[in-house]
Structure formats: structure tokens, C-alpha cells
N, C-alpha and C positions, 0 to 999 in steps of 0.2 A: 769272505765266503758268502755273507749273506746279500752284499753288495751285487757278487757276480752272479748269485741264484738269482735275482731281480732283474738282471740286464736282460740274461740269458729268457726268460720267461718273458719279457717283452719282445726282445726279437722272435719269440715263438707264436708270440700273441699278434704282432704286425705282420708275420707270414701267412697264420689262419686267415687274419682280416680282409688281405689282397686276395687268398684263393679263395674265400668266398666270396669277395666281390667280384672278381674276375666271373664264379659261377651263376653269381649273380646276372651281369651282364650277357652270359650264352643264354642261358635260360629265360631270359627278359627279348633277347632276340629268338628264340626259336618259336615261342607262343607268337610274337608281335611282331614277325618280319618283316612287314612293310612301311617299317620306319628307316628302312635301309636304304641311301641311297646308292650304295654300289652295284655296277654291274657283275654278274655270277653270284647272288646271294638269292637264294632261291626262298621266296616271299611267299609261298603259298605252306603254311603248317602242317605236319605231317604228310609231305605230297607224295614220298615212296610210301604212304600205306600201312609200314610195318606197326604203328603204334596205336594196340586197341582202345575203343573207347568201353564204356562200362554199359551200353546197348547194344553190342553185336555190331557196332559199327566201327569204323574206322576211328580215331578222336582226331575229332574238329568236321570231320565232312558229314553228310545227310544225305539221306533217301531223297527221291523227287520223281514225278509225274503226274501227268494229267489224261484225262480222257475217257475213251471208252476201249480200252485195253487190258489185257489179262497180262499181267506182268509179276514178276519175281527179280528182286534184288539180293544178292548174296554177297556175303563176306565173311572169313575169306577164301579166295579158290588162290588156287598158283598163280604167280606172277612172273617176270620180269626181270631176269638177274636176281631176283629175290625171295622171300618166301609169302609175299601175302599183294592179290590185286583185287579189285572189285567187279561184280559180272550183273549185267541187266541180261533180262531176256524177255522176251513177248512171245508167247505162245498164241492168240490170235488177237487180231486188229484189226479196231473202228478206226479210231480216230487218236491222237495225243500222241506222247512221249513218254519215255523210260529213262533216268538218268541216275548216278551220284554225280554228288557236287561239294564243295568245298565252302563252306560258311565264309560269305564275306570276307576280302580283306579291304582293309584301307591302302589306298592308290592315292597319286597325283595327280590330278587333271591336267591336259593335254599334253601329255606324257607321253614316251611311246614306252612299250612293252613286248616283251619275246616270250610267247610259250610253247611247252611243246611235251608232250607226253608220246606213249607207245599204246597201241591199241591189236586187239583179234576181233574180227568179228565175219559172222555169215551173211551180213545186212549193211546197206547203206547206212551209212552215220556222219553225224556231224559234230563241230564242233561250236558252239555258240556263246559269245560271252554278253552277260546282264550287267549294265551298268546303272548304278542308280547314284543318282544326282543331287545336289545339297539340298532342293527343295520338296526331295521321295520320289520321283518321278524316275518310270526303268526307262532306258534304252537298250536295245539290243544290236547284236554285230556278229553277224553270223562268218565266220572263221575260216571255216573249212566242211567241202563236203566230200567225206573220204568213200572210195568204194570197199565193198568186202574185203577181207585177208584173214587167209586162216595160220598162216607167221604172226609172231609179233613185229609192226608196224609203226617205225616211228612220224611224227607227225610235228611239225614247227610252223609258228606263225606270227609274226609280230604285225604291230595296231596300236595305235595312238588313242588313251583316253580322250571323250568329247569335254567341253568346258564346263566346267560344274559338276565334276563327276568325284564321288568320296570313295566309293568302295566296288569292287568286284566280285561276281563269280564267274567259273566257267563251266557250261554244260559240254561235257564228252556224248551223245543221246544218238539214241536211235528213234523213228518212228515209222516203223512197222515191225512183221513178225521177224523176229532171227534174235541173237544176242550179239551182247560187245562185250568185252572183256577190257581194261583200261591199268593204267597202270604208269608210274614213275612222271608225275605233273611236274613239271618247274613253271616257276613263272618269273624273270626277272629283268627288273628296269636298264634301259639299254641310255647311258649317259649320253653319246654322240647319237642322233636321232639320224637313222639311215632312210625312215619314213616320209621325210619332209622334205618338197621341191626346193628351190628359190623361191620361190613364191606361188600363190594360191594358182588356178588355172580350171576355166571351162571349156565344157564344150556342148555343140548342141547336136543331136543324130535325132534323125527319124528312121522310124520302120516303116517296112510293108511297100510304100510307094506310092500312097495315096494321091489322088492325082487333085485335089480342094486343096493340097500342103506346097503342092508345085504351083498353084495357080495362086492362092493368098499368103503363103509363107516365104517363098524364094524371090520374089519382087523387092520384098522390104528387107531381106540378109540380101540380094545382091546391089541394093541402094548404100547400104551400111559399109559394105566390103567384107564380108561375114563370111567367112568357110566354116561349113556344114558335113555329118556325115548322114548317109543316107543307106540304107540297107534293102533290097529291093528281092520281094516275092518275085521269084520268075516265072511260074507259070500264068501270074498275071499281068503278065506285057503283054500277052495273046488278045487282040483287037478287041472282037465282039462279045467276048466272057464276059470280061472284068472289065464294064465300063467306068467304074468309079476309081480306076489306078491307072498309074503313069503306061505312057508306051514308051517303047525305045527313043522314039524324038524326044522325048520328056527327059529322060534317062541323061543321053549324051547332051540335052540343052546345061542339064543342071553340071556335068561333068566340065564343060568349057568355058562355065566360071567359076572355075576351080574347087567346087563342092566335091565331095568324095564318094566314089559312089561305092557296096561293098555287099554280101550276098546274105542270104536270112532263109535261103532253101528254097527249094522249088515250089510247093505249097504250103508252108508254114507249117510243118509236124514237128511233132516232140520228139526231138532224138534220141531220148533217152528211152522210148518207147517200142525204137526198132530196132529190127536186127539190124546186125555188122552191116549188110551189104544193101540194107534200104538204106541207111543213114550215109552209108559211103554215096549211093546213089545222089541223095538231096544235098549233102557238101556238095561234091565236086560237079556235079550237071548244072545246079544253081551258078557257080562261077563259071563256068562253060558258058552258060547262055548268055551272060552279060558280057563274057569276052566276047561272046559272036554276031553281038551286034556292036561291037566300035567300042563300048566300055573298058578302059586300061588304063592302070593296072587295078584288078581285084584281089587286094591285098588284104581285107578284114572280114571279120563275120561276126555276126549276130546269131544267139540260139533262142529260134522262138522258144515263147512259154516259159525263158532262162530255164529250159531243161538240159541241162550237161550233167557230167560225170568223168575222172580221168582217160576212161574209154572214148566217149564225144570228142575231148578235147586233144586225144591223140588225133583222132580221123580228121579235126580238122588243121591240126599242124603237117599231117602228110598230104593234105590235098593243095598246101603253098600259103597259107594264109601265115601272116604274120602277126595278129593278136585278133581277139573275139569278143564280144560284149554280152555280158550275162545279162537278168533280170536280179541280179541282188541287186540291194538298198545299200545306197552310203556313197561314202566317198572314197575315189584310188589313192593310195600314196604311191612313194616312189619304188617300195618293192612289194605291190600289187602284183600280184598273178597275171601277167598278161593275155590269156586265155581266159579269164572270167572275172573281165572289166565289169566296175559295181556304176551303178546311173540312180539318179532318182527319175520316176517318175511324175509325168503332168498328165491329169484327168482335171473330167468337166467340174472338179470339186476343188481343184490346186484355184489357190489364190496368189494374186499378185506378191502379195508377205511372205509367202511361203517360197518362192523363186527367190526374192532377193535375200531372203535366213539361207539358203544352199550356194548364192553366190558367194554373199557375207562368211559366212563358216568356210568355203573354199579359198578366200582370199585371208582371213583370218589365220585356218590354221594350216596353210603352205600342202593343199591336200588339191587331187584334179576332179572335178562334179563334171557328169556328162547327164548335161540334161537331154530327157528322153521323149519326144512328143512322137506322135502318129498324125492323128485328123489335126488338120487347125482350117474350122468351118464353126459352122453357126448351128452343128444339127444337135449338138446339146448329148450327142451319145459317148458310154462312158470314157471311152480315148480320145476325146476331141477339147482340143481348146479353143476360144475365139479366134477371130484375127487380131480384136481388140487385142484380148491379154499380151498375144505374142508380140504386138506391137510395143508393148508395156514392158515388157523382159528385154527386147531390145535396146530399147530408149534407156533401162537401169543399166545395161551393159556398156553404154556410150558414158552416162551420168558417171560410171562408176572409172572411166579410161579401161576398159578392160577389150580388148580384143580377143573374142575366142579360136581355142587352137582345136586342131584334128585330130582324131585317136594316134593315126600315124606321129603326128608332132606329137602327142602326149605319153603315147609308147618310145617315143625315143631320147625324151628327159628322163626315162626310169633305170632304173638298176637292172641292167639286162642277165 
């Protein structure tokens, strides 16, 4: 009897042992989830919201902004399938941002990553994620730039940590007057990497049309065998205006050795600034005019100022264009947005180092860099690089066996 009381009381006691270890283990992943390597384990702590912390906030996320703004953060208002989301609002606006965010997690560097939450709001927003790196140093990666919705709106994005990257956050933000309402975050590591080409790949565009870029840039890419794209103001092909830009002999010379010619608006306005039926205007008469001088096909665009929005980017998928080049920073993967291709820029401040770290990082980590010049002259103003330099990009691009492809070739290795 006393025998079987003994047994009995161990098998009770190794049964406790495993169910709290077992709770041990959930509860060690639900605070720490970013030790998880599997795909659908959702690595961002309390991301639906529902669990208070003991400040009126959510537990594990944070208030945040900056600037000269009149803003309120509340928690919590109604959500999302659920009972609890988070609301910014700006009631008037200088300058900064309004956000919550979610405290650090630890990540993988050069990883890739899928997130995606649901949003309402009366005001443009974005989505931005802060990467900070082994040595403290942030980088940022702006995500997404959503327009108003007064539904809830879901919203997905996936993006590959940079090298040296320990831990993230993501800003859901607004910055101006209106609110966002945010709700149900996932964040999780995607094992097969749909991000990643075969291999790294550049390229080079100019804007505008300058006519110092035709005369000292295209000499030394058509000595190389170099294809180029090229985005062209059309109102300044007109002869005696715009003496310092290409004409159409410039246009169709650069086009017949196979540089790519493609459109950037009739006088370079912000189309995020006009109405419906200017901005339809400046698309589609921009590609008009350089069909109408011999230019074909005009298959790309460019948005000066990178001022788009889903609106812009409709107008210019209905005007025939097959993908478009934003003013973000960084580098495309394979399922970049074809409608708001990311470039880095070259100003009279880029250093030779600083070209070949964006070749480097693109050949490095299987990502497409569209380097983006304007002027390439000697006037030292802020869009202009040497010929020197540009001759020194080239010659790293020879050094390095790299031959650069075209937005066209580099939209058509992507995940359509």
C-alpha cells in the first residue's frame, strides 16, 4: 500500500513537472519570440494589443513622436476582430510624427521578414521600420506609404534585415493632421527568402535630361556597352527654353544604342499635389511627346520629387507604363513594388566609397540598387557629379565583372 502510494505520487509529481515545463516553454516564447525560427510564429509580443500593461499602455509597446505637433495617443479604442487597438491623432501640424511602437525585438541579420497589420485612418501614413545594428547605429526602411481608409485596412510587407542588424522596431505613423487607428501586428521570419534574386544587380537612370549628362556621361557607358535608363522632362525638349537639356536628336541618339529612354512629366510637378486630371495630364502627354518624336517604346516612369501615392500609381498603370521609379532610399528585392522602385542617390557630396558599399551590399546581398544621377558636369551644384567620379563607378563596375541591367530587365526577374 505504502509502496503504491509512492509510485502513484511520482507519476503525479513527473506529470506536474512536464506541464510546467511545457508552460514554461510557451511563456518563455511568447515574452521572447524572436528566438523562433519558424515561419507563422508571430515574433512581435503582445502584437493583437489585447494585454494591458500597468501605464495605460499596451504591455511591451510605447508612445513615440517628435516635432512641432499637437498630438494624443490613446489606448484603448476598438479594434479589429477584437476588443482593444491603438489611436494617434494630430490635431494641428508643424513638422514630425505621431506613432506607437513596439519595444525592440531581436532579429537576424540578413534575413528576410513579412509584416503586416490592419490600419483606419483620415491621413496619409506610413509604415517604417528602425533597424539598429551591432555597433548602435539606426537604419531605416520605409515600408509602406498607405493612403486614407476609413474601413479597416489590411497592409503586408516583407524586407530583408541589413548586415549587422540585432533588433527591430516598426513605426505604423502618421505625419500630419488626421488620425490612424492600427491594430493586429504580425511579424514573421519567412525561411525560403522570396526577396532574394540570383544574384546581386545594378543599374544606372538618370532624370530630367540634362544635356552635360549626354555629352560627358553617355560617351564613357557607350565605350563600356553600358545600358542606361533615362527619364526625360518633356517640356524641356522645346529648343530655345531649356538650353541646358537634351533635344529630341539627343533623345533618339541615346535610344539607338540601346539606352532606355522613359517619361518623369511634362515639367517635373508633384503629382501628388494635383488634381486627378492635371496629374493624368503630366503622365500620359509626357509619354505622348516622346512617342511623337521617334522615341519607342515608353514603357517606365519616374515620379518627380518621389511624390506618389496608390492614387499616382494607379494613373500611371492606366496611362501603359509598366513599372515606375520612386525617390525612396535602398535597395529593390525580388518582390518590390513595381510601381515605387527604391534608387539611391548621387549628389555633389557621394563619394567614390559610398558607390562601391551600394554595388557591394547589392552584389552581396542578392538585392537590385538603381543608382540614380542627374548632372554629371563640373558645376559642383547639389545634383551634379563629376565626370571624374562617374568615370570611377564605371571602371568599379568593369573591376568588379558586373554589367548593369535596365529597370525593364530588372522588373522582369521579379515576382510579378
Amino acid at each position: 500500500m505504502h509502496t503504491n502510494y509512492k509510485r502513484e505520487a511520482f507519476r503525479v509529481n513527473r506529470k506536474l513537472n512536464s506541464i510546467l515545463i511545457f508552460l514554461s516553454i510557451c511563456s518563455f516564447a511568447f515574452f521572447f519570440p524572436s528566438i523562433s525560427t519558424a515561419e507563422g510564429v508571430n515574433l512581435i509580443p503582445n502584437g493583437n494589443l489585447e494585454s494591458s500593461g500597468a501605464t495605460g499602455t499596451p504591455l511591451t509597446w510605447k508612445k513615440g513622436g517628435y516635432g512641432t505637433n499637437s498630438r494624443s495617443l490613446s489606448y484603448p479604442v476598438a479594434g479589429y476582430q477584437s476588443e482593444k487597438a491603438v489611436r494617434v491623432e494630430i490635431t494641428s501640424y508643424t513638422s514630425g510624427d505621431a506613432k506607437w511602437f513596439f519595444a525592440p525585438i531581436s532579429v537576424e541579420e540578413s534575413r528576410a521578414y513579412k509584416f503586416s497589420n490592419v490600419y483606419k485612418s483620415n491621413a496619409n501614413n506610413f509604415v517604417t521600420i528602425q533597424f539598429t545594428l551591432s555597433d548602435g547605429t539606426l537604419k531605416y526602411l520605409d515600408l509602406g506609404k498607405l493612403n486614407p481608409s476609413s474601413a479597416w485596412t489590411p497592409f503586408t510587407g516583407t524586407f530583408t534585415t541589413p548586415p549587422k542588424t540585432v533588433s527591430i522596431t516598426i513605426f505604423h505613423l502618421i505625419k500630419s493632421a488626421g488620425f490612424l487607428e492600427t491594430d493586429s501586428f504580425f511579424l514573421e521570419r519567412i525561411i525560403s527568402d522570396p526577396n532574394k534574386f540570383d544574384k546581386g544587380y545594378i543599374s544606372i537612370n538618370f532624370d530630367d535630361g540634362w544635356l552635360p549628362t549626354y555629352q560627358n556621361a553617355f560617351p564613357i557607358l557607350n565605350s563600356a556597352g553600358y545600358k542606361t535608363d533615362s527619364f526625360i522632362v518633356t517640356d524641356r525638349l522645346v529648343e530655345n527654353d531649356f538650353p541646358g537639356y537634351m533635344k529630341a536628336n539627343h533623345v533618339l541618339d541615346i535610344q539607338a544604342f540601346n539606352h532606355v529612354v522613359g517619361a518623369h512629366t511634362k515639367n517635373h510637378s508633384n503629382l501628388t499635389l494635383l488634381s486627378t486630371a492635371e496629374a493624368v495630364s503630366q503622365i500620359n502627354d509626357s509619354r505622348s511627346a516622346l512617342l511623337n518624336i521617334g522615341a519607342s517604346p515608353i514603357n517606365y516612369f519616374a515620379y518627380p520629387f518621389g511624390g506618389y501615392n496608390d492614387s499616382v500609381k494607379q494613373l500611371v498603370k492606366n496611362a501603359g507604363f509598366i513599372a515606375a521609379r520612386s525617390s525612396d532610399g535602398g535597395y529593390n528585392q525580388k518582390t518590390q513594388d513595381k510601381f515605387a522602385l527604391r534608387r539611391q542617390p548621387m549628389v555633389n557630396t557621394t563619394t567614390l566609397s559610398q558607390i562601391k558599399s551600394y554595388i557591394d551590399t547589392a552584389l552581396q546581398e542578392k538585392t537590385w540598387v538603381i543608382l540614380l544621377f542627374h548632372q554629371v558636369d563640373s558645376s559642383g551644384t547639389k545634383y551634379s557629379v563629376t565626370p571624374e567620379l562617374f568615370q570611377q563607378t564605371i571602371d568599379y563596375l568593369k573591376e568588379k565583372n558586373v554589367t548593369p541591367i535596365t529597370i525593364g530587365e530588372g522588373v522582369a526577374l521579379m515576382n510579378q
